[in-house]
C-alpha positions in Angstrom: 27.2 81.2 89.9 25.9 81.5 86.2 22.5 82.6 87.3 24.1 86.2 87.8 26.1 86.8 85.0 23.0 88.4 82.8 23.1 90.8 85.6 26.3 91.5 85.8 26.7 91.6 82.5 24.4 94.4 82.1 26.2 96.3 84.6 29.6 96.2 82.7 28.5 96.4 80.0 26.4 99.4 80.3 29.7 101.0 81.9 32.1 100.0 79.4 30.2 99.9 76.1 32.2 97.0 75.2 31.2 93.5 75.2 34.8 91.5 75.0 35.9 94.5 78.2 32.2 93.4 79.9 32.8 89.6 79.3 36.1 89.9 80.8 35.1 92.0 83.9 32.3 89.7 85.0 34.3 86.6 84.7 36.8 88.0 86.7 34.2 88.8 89.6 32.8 85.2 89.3 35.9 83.5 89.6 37.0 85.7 92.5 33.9 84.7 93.7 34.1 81.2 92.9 37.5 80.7 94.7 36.6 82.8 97.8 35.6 81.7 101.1 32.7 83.6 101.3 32.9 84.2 104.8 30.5 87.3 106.0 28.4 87.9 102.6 24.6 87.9 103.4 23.2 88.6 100.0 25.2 87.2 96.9 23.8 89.1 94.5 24.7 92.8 96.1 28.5 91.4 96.7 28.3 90.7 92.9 26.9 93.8 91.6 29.5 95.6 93.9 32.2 93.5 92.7 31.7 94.0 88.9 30.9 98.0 89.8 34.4 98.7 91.6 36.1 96.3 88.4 34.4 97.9 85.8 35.4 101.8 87.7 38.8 100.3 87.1 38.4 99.6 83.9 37.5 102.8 83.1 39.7 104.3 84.8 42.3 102.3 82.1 40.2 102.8 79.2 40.2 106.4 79.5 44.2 106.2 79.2 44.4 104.2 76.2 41.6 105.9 74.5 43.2 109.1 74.5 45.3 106.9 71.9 42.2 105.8 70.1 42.1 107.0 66.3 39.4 109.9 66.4 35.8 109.1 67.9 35.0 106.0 69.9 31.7 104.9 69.8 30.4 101.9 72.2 29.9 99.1 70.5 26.3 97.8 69.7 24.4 94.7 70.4 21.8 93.6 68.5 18.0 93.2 70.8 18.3 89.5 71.0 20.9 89.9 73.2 20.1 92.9 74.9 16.4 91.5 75.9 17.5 87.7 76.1 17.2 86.3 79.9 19.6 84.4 82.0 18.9 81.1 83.5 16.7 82.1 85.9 14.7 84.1 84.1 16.5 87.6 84.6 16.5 90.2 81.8 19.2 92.1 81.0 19.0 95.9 81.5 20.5 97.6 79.3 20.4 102.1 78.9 19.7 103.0 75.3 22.4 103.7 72.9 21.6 107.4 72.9 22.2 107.4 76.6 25.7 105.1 76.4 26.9 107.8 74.2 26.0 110.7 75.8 27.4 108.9 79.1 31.0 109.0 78.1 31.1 112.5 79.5 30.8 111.3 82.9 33.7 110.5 85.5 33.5 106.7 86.3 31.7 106.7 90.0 29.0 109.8 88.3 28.9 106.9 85.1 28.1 103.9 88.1 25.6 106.0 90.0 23.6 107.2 86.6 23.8 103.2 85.3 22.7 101.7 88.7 19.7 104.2 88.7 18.5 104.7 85.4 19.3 101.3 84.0 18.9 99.3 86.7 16.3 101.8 89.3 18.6 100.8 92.3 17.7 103.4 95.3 20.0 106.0 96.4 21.0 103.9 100.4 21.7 101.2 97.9 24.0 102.9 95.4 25.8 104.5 98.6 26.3 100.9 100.0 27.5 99.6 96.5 30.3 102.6 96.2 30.8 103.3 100.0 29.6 106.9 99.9 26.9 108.7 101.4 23.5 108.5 100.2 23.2 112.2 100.0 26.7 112.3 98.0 25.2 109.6 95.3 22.1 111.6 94.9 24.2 114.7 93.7 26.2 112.6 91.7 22.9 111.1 90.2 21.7 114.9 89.7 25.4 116.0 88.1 25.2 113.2 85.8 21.9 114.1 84.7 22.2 117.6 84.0 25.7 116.4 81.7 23.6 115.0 79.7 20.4 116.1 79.5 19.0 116.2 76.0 15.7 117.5 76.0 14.7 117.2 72.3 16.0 112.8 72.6 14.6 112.6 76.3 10.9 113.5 75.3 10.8 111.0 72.3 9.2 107.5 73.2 10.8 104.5 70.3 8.0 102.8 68.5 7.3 100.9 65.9 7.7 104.0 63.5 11.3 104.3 63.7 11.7 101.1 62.5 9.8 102.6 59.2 11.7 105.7 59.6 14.8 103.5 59.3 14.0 101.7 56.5 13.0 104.6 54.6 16.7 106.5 55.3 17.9 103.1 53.7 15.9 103.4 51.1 17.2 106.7 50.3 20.7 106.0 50.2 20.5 103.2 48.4 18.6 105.2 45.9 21.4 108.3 45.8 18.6 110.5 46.7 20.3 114.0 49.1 16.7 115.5 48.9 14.9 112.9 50.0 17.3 111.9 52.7 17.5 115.5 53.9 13.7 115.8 54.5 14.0 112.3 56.7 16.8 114.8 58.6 16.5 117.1 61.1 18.5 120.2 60.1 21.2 120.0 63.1 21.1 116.3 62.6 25.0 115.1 64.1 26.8 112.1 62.4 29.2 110.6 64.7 31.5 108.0 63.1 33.8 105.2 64.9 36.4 103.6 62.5 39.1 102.4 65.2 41.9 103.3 63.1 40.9 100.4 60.5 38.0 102.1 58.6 38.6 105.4 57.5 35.9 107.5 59.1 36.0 111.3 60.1 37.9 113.2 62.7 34.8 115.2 64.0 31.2 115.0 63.6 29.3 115.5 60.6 26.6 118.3 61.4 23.7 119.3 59.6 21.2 117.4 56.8 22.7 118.8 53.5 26.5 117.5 54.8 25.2 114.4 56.3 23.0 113.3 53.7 25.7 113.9 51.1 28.6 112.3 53.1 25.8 109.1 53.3 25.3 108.6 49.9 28.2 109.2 48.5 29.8 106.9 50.8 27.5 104.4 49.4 28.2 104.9 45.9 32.1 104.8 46.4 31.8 101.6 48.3 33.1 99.7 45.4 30.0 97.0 46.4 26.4 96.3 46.6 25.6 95.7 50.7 22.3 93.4 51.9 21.1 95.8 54.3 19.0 94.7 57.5 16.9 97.0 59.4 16.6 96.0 63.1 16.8 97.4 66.6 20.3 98.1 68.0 20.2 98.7 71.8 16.5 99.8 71.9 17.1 101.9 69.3 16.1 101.7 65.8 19.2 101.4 63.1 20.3 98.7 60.4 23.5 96.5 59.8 25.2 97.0 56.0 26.5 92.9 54.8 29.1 92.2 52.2 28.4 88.5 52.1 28.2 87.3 55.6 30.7 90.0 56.7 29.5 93.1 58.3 30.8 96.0 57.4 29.1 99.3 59.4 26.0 99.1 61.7 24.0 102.5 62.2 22.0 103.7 65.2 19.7 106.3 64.7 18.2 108.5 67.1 14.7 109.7 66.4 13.1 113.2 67.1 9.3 113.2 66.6 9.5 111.5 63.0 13.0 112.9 61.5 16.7 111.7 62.9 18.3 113.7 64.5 21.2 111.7 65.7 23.2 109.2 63.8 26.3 107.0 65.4 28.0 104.9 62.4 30.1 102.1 63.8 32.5 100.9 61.0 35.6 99.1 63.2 35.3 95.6 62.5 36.0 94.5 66.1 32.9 96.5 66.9 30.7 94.0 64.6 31.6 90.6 64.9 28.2 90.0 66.9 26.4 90.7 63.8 28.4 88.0 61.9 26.5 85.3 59.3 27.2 82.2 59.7 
């Protein structure tokens, strides 16, 4: 049973953006599926992925009721690459969509969400994502193109993450740290977007921050009023470059930035603490 639960876990995951709502959803399935007579299933694996596709539909369908409750943004929560690349018993990687795309895939209904995660994530064909949802091929290849024009970003889309961001990263630390607008400004791009997720317990803004001057003031004066020196750790947050800010073990925000050529043009600040326990010290 185990042996699919990386899978699975992908799946909900990349649906939900939540890890406790993707944890919960796949052991669900597998219990269901433990306690079931399995009468009539031919392939385990596609009764799974359907399983924890219908569930996690469901679960949307409930989120998107209590998040209309949800103090100002919500942002999915990020994992940190060991997780997202780390295999399952048999060898199976997770699959996970970048964190740009999780984003930018909240403005999709729940079945256009399942059809965009099962083929972009995931490269499942178009007979099979009709089988999965019960729809006609043809149907799931206009949701597929719907979904896609949503959220086509052309300027994110044509940039390939290397090894650079990681530098790019390190140097918007560095620049914070520092108190430095100008510096920070240049590493911007001038429509850069700021999106902050506080969950009611942080105090973050309403509405995104837009443009360099704005954002690279908000930045570093948010790091001189934090009242505390933070260990900052540059890594990779769902494929994507970003860095975690510590006080002590704790963490206290984790940013994902989005790269354009060599400048950011997208940043997602994640400062609810239930949002960051994965990136805990021991």
């Amino acid at each position: 049973m185990s042996a699919h639960r990386p899978l699975l876990f992908s799946v909900a995951y990349n649906m939900l953006g939540d890890r406790a709502d993707a944890d919960d959803v796949v052991q669900d399935v597998l219990l269901k599926w433990e306690q079931s007579a399995k009468t009539g299933v031919a392939n385990e694996q596609a009764y799974l992925v359907k399983s924890t596709v219908n569930a996690a539909i469901n679960e949307l369908n409930s989120a998107r009721r209590k998040r209309r409750t949800y103090p100002n943004i919500w942002l999915p929560e990020p994992l940190p690459d060991d997780i997202v690349r780390s295999a399952g018993p048999d060898g199976e990687m997770r699959t996970m969509l970048t964190y740009e795309l999780m984003v930018l895939a909240r403005e999709l209904s729940p079945v256009e969400l399942a059809v965009f995660v099962l083929r972009e994530a995931f490269n499942y064909s178009h007979e099979e994502i009709a089988e999965i949802l019960e729809k006609r091929p043809d149907h799931c290849r206009q949701l597929y193109k719907r979904a896609k024009d949503k959220i086509r970003r052309p300027d994110a889309d044509s940039h390939v993450h290397t090894d650079s961001d990681l530098r790019l990263a390190g140097e918007v630390v560095d620049a914070i740290v520092q108190g430095d607008v100008k510096r920070l400004m240049a590493l911007l791009t001038p429509d850069v977007r700021l999106m902050a997720d506080g969950g009611g317990k942080v105090a973050a803004a309403a509405s995104p921050t837009v443009g360099a001057e704005r954002v690279a003031h908000l930045l570093t004066t948010a790091a001189r009023k934090a009242g505390f020196v933070p260990r900052i750790e540059v890594t990779t947050l769902n494929s994507q470059p970003g860095f975690i800010a510590y006080h002590g073990h704790q963490p206290v925000a984790a940013y994902v930035l989005t790269a354009f050529g060599s400048k950011v043009g997208r940043m997602y600040v994640i400062l609810n603490p239930d949002k960051l326990a994965v990136f805990k010290k021991s």
